[in-house]
C-alpha positions as CSV (number, residue, x, y, z in Angstrom):
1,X,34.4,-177.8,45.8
2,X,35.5,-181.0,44.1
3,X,31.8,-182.2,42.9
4,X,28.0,-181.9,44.2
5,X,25.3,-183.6,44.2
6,X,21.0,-182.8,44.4
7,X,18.4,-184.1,47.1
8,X,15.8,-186.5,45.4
9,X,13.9,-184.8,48.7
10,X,14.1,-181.6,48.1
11,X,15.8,-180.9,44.8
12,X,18.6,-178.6,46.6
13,X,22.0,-178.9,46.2
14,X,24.6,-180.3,48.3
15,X,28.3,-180.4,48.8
16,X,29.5,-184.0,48.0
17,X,33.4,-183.4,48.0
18,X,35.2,-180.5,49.0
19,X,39.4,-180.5,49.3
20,X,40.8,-177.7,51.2
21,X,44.9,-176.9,51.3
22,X,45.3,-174.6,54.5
23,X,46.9,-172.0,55.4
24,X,50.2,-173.3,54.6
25,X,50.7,-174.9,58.6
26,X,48.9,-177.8,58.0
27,X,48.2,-180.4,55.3
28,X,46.0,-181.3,52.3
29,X,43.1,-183.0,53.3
30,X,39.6,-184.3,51.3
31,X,35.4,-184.1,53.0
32,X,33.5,-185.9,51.8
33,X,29.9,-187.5,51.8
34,X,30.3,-190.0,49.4
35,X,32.0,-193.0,51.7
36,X,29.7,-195.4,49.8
37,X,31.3,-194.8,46.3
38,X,34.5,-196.1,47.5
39,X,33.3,-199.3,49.2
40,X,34.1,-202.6,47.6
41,X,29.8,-203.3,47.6
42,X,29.6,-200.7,45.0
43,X,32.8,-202.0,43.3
44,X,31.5,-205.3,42.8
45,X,27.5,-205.9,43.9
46,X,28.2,-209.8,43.2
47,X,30.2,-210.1,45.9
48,X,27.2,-209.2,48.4
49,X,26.3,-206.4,50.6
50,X,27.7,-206.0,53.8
51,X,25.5,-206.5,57.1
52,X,24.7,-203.4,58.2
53,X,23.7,-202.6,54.3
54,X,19.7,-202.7,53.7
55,X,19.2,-201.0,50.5
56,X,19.0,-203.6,47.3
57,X,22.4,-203.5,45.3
58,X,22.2,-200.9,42.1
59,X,23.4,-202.1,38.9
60,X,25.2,-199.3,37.3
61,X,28.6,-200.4,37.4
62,X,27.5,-203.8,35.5
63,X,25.8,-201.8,33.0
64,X,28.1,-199.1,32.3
65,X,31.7,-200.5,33.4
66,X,32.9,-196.8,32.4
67,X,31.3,-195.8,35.8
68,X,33.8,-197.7,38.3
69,X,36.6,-196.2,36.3
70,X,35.8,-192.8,37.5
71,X,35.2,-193.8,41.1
72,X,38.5,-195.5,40.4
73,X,40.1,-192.5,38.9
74,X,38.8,-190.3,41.7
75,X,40.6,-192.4,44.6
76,X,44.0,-192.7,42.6
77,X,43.6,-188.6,42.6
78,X,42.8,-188.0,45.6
79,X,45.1,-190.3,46.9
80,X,48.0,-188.8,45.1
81,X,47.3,-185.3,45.7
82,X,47.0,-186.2,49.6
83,X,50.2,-187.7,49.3
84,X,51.6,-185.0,47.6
């Protein structure tokens, strides 16, 4: 277990990203339910949403820069340790 997160809904907790190594015959690999995090949208909301987006653009990352730096430390992580 990598990180969690808690329903708004319900108030339970969730798995948000989980890495696994195997048994030793197969790879690293990374689950994860937090696809949005990494998407250019949340990056940078002045660039626009994509279509198929409907909820109105969040503002964290212009407010607290710090934010995208750990989204962006989490993807140079995981992709090192997946290429590892």
């Amino acid at each position: 277990m990598i990180a969690t997160g808690t329903s708004q809904s319900t108030g339970r907790e969730f798995n948000l990203i989980v890495a696994f190594e195997g048994d030793g015959t197969v790879g690293r690999g990374i689950a994860e339910s937090s696809f949005h995090h990494l998407c250019d949208y949340n990056w940078n909301t002045r660039a626009g949403a994509p279509s198929f987006v409907v909820d109105p653009p969040a503002d964290e990352v212009i407010r607290d820069p710090r934010r995208l730096e750990d989204v962006k430390t989490y993807v140079r992580n995981a992709a090192r340790w997946l290429g590892a």
